[in-house]
N, C-alpha and C positions, 0 to 999 in steps of 0.2 A: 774167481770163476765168472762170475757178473760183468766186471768188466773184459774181462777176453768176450762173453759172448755178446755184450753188447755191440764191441768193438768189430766184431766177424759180421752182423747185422748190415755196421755201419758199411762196413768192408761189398758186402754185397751189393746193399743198394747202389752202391754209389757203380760199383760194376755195370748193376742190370742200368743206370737211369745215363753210363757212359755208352752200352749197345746201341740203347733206343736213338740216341743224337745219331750215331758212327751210321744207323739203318735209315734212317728218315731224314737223315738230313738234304737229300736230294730234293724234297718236298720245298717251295718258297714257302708255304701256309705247314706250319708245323707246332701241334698243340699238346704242350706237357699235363698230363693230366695233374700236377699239384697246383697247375694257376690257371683254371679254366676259372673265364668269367659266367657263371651262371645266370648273368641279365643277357647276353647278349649270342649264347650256342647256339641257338638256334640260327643265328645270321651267319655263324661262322660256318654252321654245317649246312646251309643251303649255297653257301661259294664251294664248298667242295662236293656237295651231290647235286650234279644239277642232269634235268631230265628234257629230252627232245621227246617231244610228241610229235607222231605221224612221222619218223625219221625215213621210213620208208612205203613206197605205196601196196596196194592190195597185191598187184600184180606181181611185185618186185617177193611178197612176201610169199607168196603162190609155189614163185618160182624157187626161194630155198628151202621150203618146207619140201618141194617137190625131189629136190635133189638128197634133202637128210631124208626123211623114211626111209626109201627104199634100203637101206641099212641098216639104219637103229632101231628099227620096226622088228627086225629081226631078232633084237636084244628082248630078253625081259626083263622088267620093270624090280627092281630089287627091294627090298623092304627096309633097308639100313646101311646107309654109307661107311668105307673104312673107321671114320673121324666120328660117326654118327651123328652126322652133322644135318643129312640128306635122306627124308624118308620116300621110300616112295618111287622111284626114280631111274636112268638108262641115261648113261650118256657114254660119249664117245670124242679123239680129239680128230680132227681135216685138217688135212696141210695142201688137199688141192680142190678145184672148185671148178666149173665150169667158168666159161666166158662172161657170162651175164650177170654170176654170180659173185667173182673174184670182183667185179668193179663196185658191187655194194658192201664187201668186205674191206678191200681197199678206203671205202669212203668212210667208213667209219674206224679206222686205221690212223687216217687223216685225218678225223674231228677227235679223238682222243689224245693222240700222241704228236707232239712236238717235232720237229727233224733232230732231236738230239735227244730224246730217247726211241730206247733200241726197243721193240716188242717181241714177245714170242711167236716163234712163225707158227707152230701150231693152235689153231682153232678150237678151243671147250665149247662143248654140243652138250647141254644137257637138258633132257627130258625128263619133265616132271608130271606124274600122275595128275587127274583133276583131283584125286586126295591125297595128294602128297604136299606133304611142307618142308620146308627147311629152317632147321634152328639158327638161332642167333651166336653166330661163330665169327673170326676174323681170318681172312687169309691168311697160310702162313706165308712171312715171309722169303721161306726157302723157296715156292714154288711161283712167287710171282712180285712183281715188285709195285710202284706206288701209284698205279693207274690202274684199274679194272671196267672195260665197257660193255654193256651188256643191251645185248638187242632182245626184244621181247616179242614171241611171235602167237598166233591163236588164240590169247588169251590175256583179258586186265588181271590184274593181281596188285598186291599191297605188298611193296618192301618195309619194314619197321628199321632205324636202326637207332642204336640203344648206347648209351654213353657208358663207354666199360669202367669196371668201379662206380657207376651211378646210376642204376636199371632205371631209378624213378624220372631222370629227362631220356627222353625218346621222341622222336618224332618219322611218323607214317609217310610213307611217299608211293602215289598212286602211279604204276608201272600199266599204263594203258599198252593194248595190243597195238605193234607196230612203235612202241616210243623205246628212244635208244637212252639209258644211262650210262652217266660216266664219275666215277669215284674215284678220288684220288685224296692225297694229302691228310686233314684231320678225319673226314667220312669214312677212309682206307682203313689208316690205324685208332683211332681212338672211339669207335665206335664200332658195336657187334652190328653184322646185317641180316635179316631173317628174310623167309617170304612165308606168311601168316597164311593157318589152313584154312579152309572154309570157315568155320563155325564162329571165326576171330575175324573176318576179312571184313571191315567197317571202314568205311571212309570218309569221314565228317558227318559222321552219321549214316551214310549209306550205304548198304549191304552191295558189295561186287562180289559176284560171284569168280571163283578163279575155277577155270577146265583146266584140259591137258594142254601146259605151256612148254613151249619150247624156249633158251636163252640160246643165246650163239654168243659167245663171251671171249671178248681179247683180252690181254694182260700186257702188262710193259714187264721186259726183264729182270729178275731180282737181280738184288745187290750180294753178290756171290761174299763178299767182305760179312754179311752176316751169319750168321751162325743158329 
C-alpha cells in the first residue's frame, strides 16, 4: 500500500512540475522553484520586475484619471474580492478610450509586449481605497498570461513580492505615482505580489503613505494549453 502510494505521489508531481514547463515555457527567464540559487534572487527578480518612473506626465495622468471616474466613481468600493485577494476596492475593464488617451495606452502596450506576443484587448481599471490592500496572490494563469504592466496613478505605494514556497526571501518595490511596472517570467510565476496597507507601507525605512490609487493594468494572453 506504501508503495502504490508513494508511487501516485511520484506520479503527481512529476504531472504538476510537466504543466508548469508546457505554461511557462514561453518565458526566456524561467525559474523552477527546486534550484533557485538563494545568493543571487534577488538579481534574477530585478530582471524580471523592473519599474519606469515618471512613465507618464501630470497632465497625461489628469487626463485618464479624468476619463475612469466619471464611471467607477459610480461603483462602490467592495470590502473583499471573489479570490479574496482584494480588500478594499472597485474596479472595472475599457476596451475604448478617447484620443489622447488610447496613444498612452498604446505606449505602454508597446514597452511591455513584444510584436509576437498577443495582449488582451480589454483594459483592468482597478481602484483601490486609501485603506485598502491587496494580498499576496499570483495570477492565475487562465486569466492572463506571462507579462502583466501596470500603470500607477494618484498615489506612491509599496509592492512586496515574496518567493512562493519561501515567505522568508521577499523584496519591496517602490511604485511611485505616475511609474509604470512590468512583470513577467520568474517575478510573474514564482513569486506572490502584494500591495502593503498603510500601517506596513516602509520603504528603506521610510514611511510612504498609500491614498486612493488607481492601476490601469494590461495583460499578455494566456496560454489557453493550460489548464
Amino acid at each position: 500500500m506504501k508503495i502504490k502510494l508513494n508511487f501516485l505521489i511520484y506520479i503527481v508531481n512529476r504531472t504538476f512540475n510537466y504543466i508548469n514547463i508546457k505554461c511557462y515555457s514561453q518565458s526566456k527567464i524561467v525559474l523552477n522553484k527546486l534550484n533557485i540559487n538563494s545568493n543571487n534572487w534577488k538579481e534574477q527578480l530585478d530582471k524580471t520586475m523592473q519599474i519606469f518612473p515618471n512613465f507618464i506626465t501630470v497632465e497625461e495622468e489628469k487626463s485618464l484619471t479624468e476619463e475612469i471616474d466619471p464611471y467607477i466613481k459610480r461603483l462602490r468600493y467592495e470590502q473583499s474580492h471573489w479570490d479574496d485577494a482584494i480588500h478594499n476596492y472597485r474596479e472595472t475593464e475599457k476596451s475604448k478610450w478617447n484620443e489622447k488617451n488610447i496613444k498612452i495606452i498604446d505606449r505602454i502596450r508597446k514597452k511591455a509586449f513584444s510584436k509576437e506576443i498577443s495582449h488582451i484587448p480589454l483594459i483592468h481599471i482597478l481602484d483601490l481605497a486609501s485603506e485598502g490592500w491587496i494580498k499576496p496572490h499570483v495570477d492565475s494563469i487562465k486569466f492572463c498570461g506571462e507579462i502583466i504592466a501596470g500603470l500607477s496613478l494618484l498615489t506612491d505605494s509599496i509592492m512586496r513580492l515574496k518567493m512562493v514556497d519561501n515567505e522568508s526571501l521577499y523584496k519591496d518595490f517602490l511604485l511611485s505615482r505616475r511609474s509604470l511596472y512590468i512583470m513577467s517570467g520568474i517575478a510573474r510565476y514564482n513569486y506572490t505580489h502584494e500591495i502593503l496597507k498603510n500601517k506596513e507601507s516602509f520603504f528603506e525605512g521610510q514611511y510612504i503613505l498609500k491614498d486612493r490609487r488607481i492601476s490601469i493594468i494590461c495583460r499578455s494572453q494566456p496560454n489557453h494549453n493550460c489548464k
